[in-house]
C-alpha positions in Angstrom: 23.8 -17.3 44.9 22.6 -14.8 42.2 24.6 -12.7 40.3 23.7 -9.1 39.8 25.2 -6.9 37.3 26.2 -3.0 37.5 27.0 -2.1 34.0 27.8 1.5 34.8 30.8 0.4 36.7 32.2 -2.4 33.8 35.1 -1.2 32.1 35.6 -3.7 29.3 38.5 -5.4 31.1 37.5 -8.7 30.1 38.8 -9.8 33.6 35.5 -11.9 34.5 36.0 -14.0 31.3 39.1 -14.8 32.1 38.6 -16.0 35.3 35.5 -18.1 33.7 37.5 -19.5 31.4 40.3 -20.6 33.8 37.4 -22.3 36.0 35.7 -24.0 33.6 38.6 -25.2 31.6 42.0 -24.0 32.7 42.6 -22.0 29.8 43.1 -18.3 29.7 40.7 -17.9 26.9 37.5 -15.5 26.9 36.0 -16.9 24.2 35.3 -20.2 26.1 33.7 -17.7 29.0 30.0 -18.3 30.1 30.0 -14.5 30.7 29.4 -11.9 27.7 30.8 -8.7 27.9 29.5 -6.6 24.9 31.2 -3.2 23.9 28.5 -0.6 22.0 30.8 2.0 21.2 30.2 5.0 20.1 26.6 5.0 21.4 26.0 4.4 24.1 29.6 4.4 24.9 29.8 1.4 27.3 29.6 -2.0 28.0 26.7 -4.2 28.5 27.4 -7.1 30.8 25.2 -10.6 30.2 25.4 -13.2 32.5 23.1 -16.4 33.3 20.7 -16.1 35.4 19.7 -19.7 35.4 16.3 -19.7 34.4 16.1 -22.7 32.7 15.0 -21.6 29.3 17.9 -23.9 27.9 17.0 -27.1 29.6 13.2 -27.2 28.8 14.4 -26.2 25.0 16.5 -29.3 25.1 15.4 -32.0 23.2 17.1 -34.6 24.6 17.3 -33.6 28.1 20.7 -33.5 28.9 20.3 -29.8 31.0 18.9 -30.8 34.2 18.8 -28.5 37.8 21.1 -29.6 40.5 20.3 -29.4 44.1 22.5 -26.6 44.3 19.8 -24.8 41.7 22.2 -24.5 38.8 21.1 -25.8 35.5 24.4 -28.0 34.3 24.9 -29.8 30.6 25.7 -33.6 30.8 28.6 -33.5 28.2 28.0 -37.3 26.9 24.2 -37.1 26.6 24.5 -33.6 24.6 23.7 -34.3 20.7 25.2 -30.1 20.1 22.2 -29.6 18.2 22.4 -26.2 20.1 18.8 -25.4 20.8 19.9 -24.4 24.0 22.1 -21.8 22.8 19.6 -20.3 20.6 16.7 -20.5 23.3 19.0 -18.5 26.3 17.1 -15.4 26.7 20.2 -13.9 28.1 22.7 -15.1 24.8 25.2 -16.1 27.5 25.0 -19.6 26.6 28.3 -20.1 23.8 29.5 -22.3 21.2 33.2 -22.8 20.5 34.7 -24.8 17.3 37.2 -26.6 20.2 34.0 -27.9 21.9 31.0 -29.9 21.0 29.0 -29.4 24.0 28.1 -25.4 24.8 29.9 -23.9 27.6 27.1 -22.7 30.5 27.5 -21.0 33.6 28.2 -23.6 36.9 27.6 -20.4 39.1 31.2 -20.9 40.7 31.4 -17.0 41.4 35.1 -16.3 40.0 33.5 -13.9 38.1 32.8 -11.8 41.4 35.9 -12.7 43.2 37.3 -11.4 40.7 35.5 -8.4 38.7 38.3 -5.4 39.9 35.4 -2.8 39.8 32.5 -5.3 41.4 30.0 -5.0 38.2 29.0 -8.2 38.9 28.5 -9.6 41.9 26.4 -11.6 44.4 22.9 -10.3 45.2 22.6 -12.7 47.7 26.0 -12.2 49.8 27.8 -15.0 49.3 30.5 -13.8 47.6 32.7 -11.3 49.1 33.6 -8.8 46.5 37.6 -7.7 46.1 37.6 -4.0 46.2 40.5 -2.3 43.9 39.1 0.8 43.6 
């Protein structure tokens, strides 16, 4: 799966976090979301969706190696190896990696797709297929 990203059609909802953050940690909590919606209000006047694209800019920055690809291609942190120096977080290219003050390992995307299932205006979704978008519009 890849996830592509149509930021004309995001309208700020916040409804991909959410269900990222009830994925990765059962918590209704965007801030612990491994997607980034950011608002630039007034100008442009939209939102800018950021999402991993798992590229593996954070594991070869690790200095410990505790990032490492899975079969499944998705680059996953191995909670008790991480030090949380957070060179991974700065080296992300896409600034989707985060940090929160609960944690002391960085929350990354597994690629688990909520995100799509459950966009309700289908900016993001699956390039390759996979994922069935809902349609609510």
């Amino acid at each position: 799966m890849k996830i592509g990203l149509r930021e004309d059609r995001c309208s700020g909802c916040l409804v991909c976090q959410t269900a990222c953050s009830l994925s990765l940690f059962k918590e209704l909590n965007p801030k612990k979301s491994a997607i980034v919606i950011e608002p630039r209000f007034p100008t442009p006047g939209n939102y800018a969706v950021h999402a991993c694209d798992q590229c593996g800019e954070c594991a070869t920055a690790c200095p410990v190696g505790c990032i490492e690809k899975g079969d499944d291609g998705v680059y996953r942190i191995d909670a008790e190896s991480c030090t949380g120096c957070l060179v991974c977080v700065e080296a992300c290219p896409q600034k989707v990696m985060r940090v929160h003050s609960s944690r002391e390992v960085p929350i990354k995307c597994t690629l688990c797709g909520d995100c799509i299932r459950y966009c309700p205006r289908s900016a993001i979704y699956d390039v390759d297929g996979d994922i069935a978008e809902k349609r609510w519009y």
